[in-house]
N, C-alpha and C positions, 0 to 999 in steps of 0.2 A: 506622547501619551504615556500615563502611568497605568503600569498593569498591578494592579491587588492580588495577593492571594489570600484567598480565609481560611484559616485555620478551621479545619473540621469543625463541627459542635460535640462530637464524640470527643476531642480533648478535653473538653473543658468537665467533663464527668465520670470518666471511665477510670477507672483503679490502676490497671495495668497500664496506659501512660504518667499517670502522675509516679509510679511506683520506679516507670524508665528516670523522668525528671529527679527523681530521687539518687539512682545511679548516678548518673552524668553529675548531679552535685556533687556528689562525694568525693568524686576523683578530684578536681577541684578545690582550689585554695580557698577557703572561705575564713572569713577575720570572725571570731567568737567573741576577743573579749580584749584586755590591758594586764600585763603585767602586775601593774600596781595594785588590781585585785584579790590577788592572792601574792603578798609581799613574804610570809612566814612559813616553814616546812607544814605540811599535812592541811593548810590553807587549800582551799576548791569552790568552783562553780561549777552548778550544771548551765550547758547551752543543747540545743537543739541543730543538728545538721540533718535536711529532709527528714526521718524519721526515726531518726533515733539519737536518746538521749545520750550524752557525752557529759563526762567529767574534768575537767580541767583542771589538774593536780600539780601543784608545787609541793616535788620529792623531797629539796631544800638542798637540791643538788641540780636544781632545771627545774622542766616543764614537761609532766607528760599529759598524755589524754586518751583515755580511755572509756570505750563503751558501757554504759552506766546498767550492768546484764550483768549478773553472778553465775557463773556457769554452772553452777548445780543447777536450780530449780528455777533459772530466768530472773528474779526477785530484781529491783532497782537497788545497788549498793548505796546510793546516797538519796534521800529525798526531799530535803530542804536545798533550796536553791544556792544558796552559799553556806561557808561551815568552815572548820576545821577537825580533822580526826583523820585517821587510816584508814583505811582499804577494810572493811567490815559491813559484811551483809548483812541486814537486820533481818531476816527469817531464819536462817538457821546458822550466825557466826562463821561461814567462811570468811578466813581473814589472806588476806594478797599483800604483798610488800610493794615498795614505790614501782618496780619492774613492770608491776601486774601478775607477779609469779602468787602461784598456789605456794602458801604458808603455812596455813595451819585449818584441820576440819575437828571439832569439835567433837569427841567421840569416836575417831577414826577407827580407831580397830575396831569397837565396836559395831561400827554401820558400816564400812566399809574392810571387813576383816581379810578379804584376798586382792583388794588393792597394792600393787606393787609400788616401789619407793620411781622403777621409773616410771609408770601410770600417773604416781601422784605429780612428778615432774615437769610432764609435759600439760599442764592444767595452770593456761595464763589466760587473764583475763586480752580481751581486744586490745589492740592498741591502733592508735588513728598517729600519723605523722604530724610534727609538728612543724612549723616556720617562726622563726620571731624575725620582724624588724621592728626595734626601739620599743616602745612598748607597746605592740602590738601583737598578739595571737593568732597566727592563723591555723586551721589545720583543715586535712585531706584521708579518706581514707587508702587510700593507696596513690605508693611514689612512683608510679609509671610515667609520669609526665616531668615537664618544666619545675626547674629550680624558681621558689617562691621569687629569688630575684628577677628571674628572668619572667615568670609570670606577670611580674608589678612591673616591669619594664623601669620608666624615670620614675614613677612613685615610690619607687624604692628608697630613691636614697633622699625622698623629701620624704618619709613616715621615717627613716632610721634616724634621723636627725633627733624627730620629738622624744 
């Protein structure tokens, strides 16, 4: 005899489990996109992991990815789904270098005249961990768990091949 279990009906509508599922994806390796999409330095797409938008950025030194949040005022850094340019909010020009480090605030002494050089320092955008196998992107918000290898088990080494 097969025993069923059903999933609540409260899963399927409540905010506070979709928001758990949310969590649990993130830690998790999730494939965003291909290499060959962003082939050139400052080249990017946006993708979506649970809820929240990510960046996919070629430094022109790798692959980083970061949460697409300007840390002053929340704003989306990038809004077109693909592009090329630098790390530049379009609400008020904070600009970030490939790292995600705080670069440059337009007017700083000005708006922010007791700001200290190490305050300004520790103001980096998110960053989300990355995996490549071959041309594939994966990323994770945190590295608490399994190497992407070991996550992909034998798919590993048939995606590194392509």
């Amino acid at each position: 005899m097969i025993r069923m279990t059903l999933i609540p009906s409260n899963h399927y509508y409540e905010k506070s489990i979709l928001d758990d599922e949310y969590i649990t994806f993130e830690n998790l390796w999730i494939f965003v996109g291909l290499k060959n999409e962003i082939p050139n330095k400052f080249d990017y797409f946006l993708c979506k992991v649970g809820s929240k938008s990510l960046i996919v950025f070629n430094t022109g030194s790798g692959i980083k990815v970061f949460h697409n949040l300007c840390k002053h005022r929340h704003s989306a850094i990038k809004i077109e789904k693909y592009g090329n340019g630098p790390l530049i909010c379009p609400y008020h020009r904070w600009s970030y270098d490939t790292n995600g480090k705080l670069k440059h605030i337009p007017n700083s002494k000005q708006h922010f005249p007791n700001m200290s050089k190490d305050e300004f320092s520790k103001i980096h955008l998110t960053e989300w961990e990355v995996g490549l196998c071959g041309e594939f992107i994966f990323v994770r918000k945190n590295s608490n768990s399994s190497k992407l290898e070991d996550y992909l088990g034998e798919t590993y080494k048939k995606l590194n091949i392509i």
